[in-house]
TORKOL-4160 file (C-alpha; in steps of 0.2 Angstrom, whole numbers, padded with zeros to 4 digits, m for minus):
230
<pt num="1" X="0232" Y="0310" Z="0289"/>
<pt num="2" X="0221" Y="0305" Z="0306"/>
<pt num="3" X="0234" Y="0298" Z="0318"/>
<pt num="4" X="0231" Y="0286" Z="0330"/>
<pt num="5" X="0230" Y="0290" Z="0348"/>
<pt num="6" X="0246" Y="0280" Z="0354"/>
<pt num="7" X="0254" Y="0293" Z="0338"/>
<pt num="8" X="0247" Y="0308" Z="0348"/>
<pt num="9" X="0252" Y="0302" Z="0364"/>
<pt num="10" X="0271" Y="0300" Z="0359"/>
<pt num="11" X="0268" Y="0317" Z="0351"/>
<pt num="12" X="0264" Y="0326" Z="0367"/>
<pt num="13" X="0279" Y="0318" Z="0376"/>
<pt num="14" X="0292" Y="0329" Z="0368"/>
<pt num="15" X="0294" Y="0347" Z="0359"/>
<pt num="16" X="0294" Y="0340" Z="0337"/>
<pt num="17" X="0301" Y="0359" Z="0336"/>
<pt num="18" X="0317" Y="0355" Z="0346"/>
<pt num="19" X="0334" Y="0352" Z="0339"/>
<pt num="20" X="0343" Y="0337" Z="0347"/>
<pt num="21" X="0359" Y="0332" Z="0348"/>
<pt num="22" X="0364" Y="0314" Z="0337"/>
<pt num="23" X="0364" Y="0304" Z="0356"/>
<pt num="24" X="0347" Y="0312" Z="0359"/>
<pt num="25" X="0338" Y="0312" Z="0344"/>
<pt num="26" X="0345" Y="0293" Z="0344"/>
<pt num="27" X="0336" Y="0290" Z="0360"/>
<pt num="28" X="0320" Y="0299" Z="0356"/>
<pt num="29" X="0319" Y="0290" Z="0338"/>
<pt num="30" X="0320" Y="0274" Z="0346"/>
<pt num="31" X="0309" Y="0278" Z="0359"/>
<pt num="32" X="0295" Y="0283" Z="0346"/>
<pt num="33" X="0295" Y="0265" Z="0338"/>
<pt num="34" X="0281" Y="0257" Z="0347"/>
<pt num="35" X="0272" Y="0246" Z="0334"/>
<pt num="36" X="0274" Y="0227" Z="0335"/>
<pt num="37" X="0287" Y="0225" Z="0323"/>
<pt num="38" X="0304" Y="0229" Z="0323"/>
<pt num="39" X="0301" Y="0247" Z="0313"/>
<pt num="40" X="0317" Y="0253" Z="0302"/>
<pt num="41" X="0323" Y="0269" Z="0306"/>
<pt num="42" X="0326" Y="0281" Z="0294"/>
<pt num="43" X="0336" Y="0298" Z="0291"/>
<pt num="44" X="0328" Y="0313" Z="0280"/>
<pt num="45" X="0339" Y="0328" Z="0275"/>
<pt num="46" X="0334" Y="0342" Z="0265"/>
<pt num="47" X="0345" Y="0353" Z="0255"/>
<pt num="48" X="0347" Y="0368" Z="0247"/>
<pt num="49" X="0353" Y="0360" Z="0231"/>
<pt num="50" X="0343" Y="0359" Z="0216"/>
<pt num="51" X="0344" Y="0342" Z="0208"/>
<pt num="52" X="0336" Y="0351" Z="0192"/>
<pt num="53" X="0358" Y="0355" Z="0187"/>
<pt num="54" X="0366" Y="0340" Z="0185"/>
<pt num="55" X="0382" Y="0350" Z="0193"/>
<pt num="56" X="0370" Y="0349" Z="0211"/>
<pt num="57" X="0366" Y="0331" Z="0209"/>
<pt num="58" X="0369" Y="0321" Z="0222"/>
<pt num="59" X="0371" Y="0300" Z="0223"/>
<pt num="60" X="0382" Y="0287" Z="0229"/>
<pt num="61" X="0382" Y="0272" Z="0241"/>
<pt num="62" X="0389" Y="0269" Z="0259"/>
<pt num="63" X="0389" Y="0251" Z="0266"/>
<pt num="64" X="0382" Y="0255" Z="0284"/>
<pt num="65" X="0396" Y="0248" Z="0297"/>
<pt num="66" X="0383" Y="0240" Z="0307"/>
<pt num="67" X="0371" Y="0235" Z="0290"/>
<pt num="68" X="0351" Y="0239" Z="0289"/>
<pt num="69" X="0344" Y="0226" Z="0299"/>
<pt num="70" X="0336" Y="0219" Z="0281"/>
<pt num="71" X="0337" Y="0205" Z="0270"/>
<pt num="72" X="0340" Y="0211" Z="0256"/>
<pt num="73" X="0339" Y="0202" Z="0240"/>
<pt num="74" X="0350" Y="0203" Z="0224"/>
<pt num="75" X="0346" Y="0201" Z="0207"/>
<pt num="76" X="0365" Y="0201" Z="0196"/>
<pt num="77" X="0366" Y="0202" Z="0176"/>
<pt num="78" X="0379" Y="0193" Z="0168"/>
<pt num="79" X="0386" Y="0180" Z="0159"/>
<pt num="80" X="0399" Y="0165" Z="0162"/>
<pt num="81" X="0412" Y="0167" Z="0174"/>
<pt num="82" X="0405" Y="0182" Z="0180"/>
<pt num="83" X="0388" Y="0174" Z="0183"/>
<pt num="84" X="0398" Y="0161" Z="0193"/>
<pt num="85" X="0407" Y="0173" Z="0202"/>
<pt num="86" X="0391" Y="0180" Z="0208"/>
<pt num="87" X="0380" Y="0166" Z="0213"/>
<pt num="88" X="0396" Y="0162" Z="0224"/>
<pt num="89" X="0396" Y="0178" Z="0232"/>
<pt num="90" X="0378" Y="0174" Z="0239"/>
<pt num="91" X="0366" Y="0184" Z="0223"/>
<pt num="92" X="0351" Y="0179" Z="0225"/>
<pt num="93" X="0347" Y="0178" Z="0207"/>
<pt num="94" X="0358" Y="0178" Z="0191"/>
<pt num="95" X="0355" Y="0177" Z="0174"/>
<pt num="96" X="0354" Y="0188" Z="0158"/>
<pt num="97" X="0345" Y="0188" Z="0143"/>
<pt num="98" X="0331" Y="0177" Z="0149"/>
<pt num="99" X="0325" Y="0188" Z="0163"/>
<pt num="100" X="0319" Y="0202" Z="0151"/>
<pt num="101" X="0302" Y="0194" Z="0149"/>
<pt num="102" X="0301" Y="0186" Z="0163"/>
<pt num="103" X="0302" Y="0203" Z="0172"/>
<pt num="104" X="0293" Y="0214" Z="0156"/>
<pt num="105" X="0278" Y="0202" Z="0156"/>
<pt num="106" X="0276" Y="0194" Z="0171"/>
<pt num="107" X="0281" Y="0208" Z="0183"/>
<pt num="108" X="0293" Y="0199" Z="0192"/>
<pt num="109" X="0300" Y="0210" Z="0204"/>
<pt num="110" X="0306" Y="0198" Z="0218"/>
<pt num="111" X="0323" Y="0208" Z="0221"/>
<pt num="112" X="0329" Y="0223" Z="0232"/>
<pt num="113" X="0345" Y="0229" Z="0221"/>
<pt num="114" X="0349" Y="0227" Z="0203"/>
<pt num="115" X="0367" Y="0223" Z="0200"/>
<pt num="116" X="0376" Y="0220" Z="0184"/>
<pt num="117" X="0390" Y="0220" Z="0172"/>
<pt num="118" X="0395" Y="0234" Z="0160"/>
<pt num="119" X="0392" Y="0221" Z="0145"/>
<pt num="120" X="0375" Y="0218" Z="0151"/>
<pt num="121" X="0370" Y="0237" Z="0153"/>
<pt num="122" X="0362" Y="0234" Z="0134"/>
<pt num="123" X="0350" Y="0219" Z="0141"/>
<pt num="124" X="0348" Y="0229" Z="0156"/>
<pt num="125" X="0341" Y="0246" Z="0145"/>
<pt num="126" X="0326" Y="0235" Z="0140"/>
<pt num="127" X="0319" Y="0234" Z="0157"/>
<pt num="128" X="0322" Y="0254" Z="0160"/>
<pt num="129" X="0303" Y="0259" Z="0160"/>
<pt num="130" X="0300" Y="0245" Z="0174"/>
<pt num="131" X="0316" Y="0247" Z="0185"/>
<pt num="132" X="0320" Y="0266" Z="0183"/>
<pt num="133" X="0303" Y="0270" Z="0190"/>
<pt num="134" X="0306" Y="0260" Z="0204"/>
<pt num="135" X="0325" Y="0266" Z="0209"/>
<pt num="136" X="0333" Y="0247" Z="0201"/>
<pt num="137" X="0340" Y="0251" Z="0188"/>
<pt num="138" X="0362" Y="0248" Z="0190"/>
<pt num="139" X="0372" Y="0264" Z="0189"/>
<pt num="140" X="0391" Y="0266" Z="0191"/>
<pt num="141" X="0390" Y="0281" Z="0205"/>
<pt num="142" X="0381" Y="0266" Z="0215"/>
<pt num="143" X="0395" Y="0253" Z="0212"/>
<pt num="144" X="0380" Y="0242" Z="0204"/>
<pt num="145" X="0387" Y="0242" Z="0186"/>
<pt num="146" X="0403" Y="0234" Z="0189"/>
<pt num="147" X="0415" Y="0220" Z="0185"/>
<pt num="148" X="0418" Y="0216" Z="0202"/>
<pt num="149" X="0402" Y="0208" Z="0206"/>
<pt num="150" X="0407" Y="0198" Z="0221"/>
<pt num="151" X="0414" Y="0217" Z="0229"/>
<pt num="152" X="0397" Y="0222" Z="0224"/>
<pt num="153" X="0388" Y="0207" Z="0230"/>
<pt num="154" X="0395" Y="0205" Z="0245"/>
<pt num="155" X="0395" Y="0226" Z="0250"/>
<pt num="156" X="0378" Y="0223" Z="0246"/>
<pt num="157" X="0372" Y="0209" Z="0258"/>
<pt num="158" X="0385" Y="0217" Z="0271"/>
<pt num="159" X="0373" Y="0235" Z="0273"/>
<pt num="160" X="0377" Y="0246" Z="0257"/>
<pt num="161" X="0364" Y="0259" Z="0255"/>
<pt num="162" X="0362" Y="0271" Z="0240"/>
<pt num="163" X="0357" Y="0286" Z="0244"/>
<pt num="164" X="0352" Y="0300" Z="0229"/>
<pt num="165" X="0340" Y="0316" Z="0227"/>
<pt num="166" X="0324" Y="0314" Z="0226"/>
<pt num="167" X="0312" Y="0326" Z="0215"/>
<pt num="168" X="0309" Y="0337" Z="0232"/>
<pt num="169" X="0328" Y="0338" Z="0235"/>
<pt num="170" X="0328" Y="0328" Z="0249"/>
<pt num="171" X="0339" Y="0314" Z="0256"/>
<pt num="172" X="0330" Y="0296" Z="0263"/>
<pt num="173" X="0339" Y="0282" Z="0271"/>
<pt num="174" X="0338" Y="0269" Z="0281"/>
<pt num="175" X="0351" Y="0270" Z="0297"/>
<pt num="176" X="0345" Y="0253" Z="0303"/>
<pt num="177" X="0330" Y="0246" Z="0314"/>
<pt num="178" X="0321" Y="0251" Z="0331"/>
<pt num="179" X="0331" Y="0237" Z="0339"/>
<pt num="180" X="0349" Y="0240" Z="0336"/>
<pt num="181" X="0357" Y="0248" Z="0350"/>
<pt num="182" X="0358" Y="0267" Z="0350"/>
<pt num="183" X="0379" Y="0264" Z="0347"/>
<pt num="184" X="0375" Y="0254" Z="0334"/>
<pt num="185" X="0363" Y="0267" Z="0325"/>
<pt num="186" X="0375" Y="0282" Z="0330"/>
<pt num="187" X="0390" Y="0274" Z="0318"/>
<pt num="188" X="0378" Y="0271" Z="0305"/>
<pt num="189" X="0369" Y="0288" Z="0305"/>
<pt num="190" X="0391" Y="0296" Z="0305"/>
<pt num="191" X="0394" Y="0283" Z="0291"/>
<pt num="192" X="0382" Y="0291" Z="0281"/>
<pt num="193" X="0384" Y="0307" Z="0287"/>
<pt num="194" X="0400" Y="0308" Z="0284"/>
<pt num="195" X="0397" Y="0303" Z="0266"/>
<pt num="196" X="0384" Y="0316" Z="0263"/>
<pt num="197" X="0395" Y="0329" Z="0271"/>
<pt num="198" X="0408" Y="0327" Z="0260"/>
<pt num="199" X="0397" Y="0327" Z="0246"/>
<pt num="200" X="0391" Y="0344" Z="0244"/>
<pt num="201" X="0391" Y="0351" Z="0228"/>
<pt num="202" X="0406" Y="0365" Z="0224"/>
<pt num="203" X="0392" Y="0375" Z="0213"/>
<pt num="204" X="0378" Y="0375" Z="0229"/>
<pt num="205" X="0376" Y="0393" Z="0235"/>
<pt num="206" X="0369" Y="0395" Z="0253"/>
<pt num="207" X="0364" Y="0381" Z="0263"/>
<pt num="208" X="0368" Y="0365" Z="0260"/>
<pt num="209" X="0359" Y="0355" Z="0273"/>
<pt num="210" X="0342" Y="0366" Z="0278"/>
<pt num="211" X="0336" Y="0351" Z="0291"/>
<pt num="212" X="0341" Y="0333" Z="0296"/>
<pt num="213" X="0326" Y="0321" Z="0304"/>
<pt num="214" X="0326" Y="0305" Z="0310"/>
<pt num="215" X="0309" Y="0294" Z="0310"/>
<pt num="216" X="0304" Y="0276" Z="0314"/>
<pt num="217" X="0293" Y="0268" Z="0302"/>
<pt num="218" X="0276" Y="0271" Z="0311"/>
<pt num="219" X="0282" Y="0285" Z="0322"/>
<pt num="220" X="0283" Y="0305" Z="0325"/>
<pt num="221" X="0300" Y="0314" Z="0317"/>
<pt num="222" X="0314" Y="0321" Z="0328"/>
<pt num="223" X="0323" Y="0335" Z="0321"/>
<pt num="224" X="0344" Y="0335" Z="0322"/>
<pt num="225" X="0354" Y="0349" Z="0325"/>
<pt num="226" X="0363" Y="0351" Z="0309"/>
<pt num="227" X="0377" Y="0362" Z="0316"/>
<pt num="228" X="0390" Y="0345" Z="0318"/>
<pt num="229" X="0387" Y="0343" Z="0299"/>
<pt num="230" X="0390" Y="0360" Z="0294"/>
């Protein structure tokens, strides 16, 4: 990919190779974000698990102490009191049976996170050709298939994050945007962290954590040192 010259200027102004400390890499990361919107800033960790064993799986959900700097908009399943408990919490959208074709044949995909209740998860199979390619569809190790829907509601709009493998073993989240304050990125980036830490596989053999990156949405990588985390 041809970058542009402001890219290969930023580039030139520090070592990619280096290995920074969290307060550094923090600074360097938000230093990077130069384009003329407010660029999200995101963590990459690659690991030596293989997600191909279910026992070296990894997926759960963190609610950022200092949130993602997004709106994010919540789509909740259920029925009755639940559905009222939901729209009260602050979901965007609620309903149950009725959304199938509304999101099967008109593509109606207005929504950031899926949530709903166990009862629903039938409804909810329907749509898995549609949401599972996408990363939407509820799962329990997410705290989105749940009967606490206000908790889930609420952790949601507040900065939860899910974070999972992906097919190349690695780790993506958001930690927030270029302008929160680098104290308010640094307990985000621990939060999860800390999460991920914990969350090592007992099975995984060798490295767990083989780099740790931080990006900006339109700018160059800067590595971590992944010593703190080992």
């Amino acid at each position: 990919m041809k970058r542009g010259k402001k890219y290969q200027e930023i580039v030139k102004s520090y070592d990619k190779l280096q290995l920074f400390d969290t307060a550094e890499a923090i600074a360097q990361v938000k230093k990077n974000a130069q384009a003329k919107f407010d660029e999200t800033i995101e963590l990459h960790v690659r690991t030596g698990c293989d997600g191909r064993h279910a026992d070296q799986q990894i997926r759960g959900a963190v609610v950022l102490p200092n949130g993602t700097g997004k709106s994010v908009r919540v789509l909740v399943f259920a029925k009755n009191a639940k559905a009222d408990e939901a729209q009260a919490a602050g979901a965007d959208f609620v309903g149950a049976e009725e959304l199938v074709p509304k999101i099967q044949k008109e593509g109606w995909l207005d929504f950031d996170v899926v949530v709903a209740t166990p009862d629903m998860m039938g409804v909810v199979g329907r749509l898995g050709r549609v949401l599972g390619p996408k990363g939407l569809m509820p799962n329990p190790k997410a705290g989105t298939v749940t009967m606490d829907v206000e908790k889930a509601v609420k952790e949601i709009k507040a900065g939860k994050i899910e974070y999972r493998l992906d097919k190349t073993n690695i780790i993506h989240v958001p930690i927030g945007k270029a302008s929160f304050t680098e104290q308010q990125l640094a307990e985000n980036l621990d939060a999860i962290m800390s999460v991920l830490t914990k969350a090592r596989p007992s099975t995984l053999k060798g490295t767990y954590m083989k780099s740790i990156v931080l990006s900006s949405t339109m700018g160059p990588a800067v590595r971590l040192n992944p010593v703190k985390y080992l």
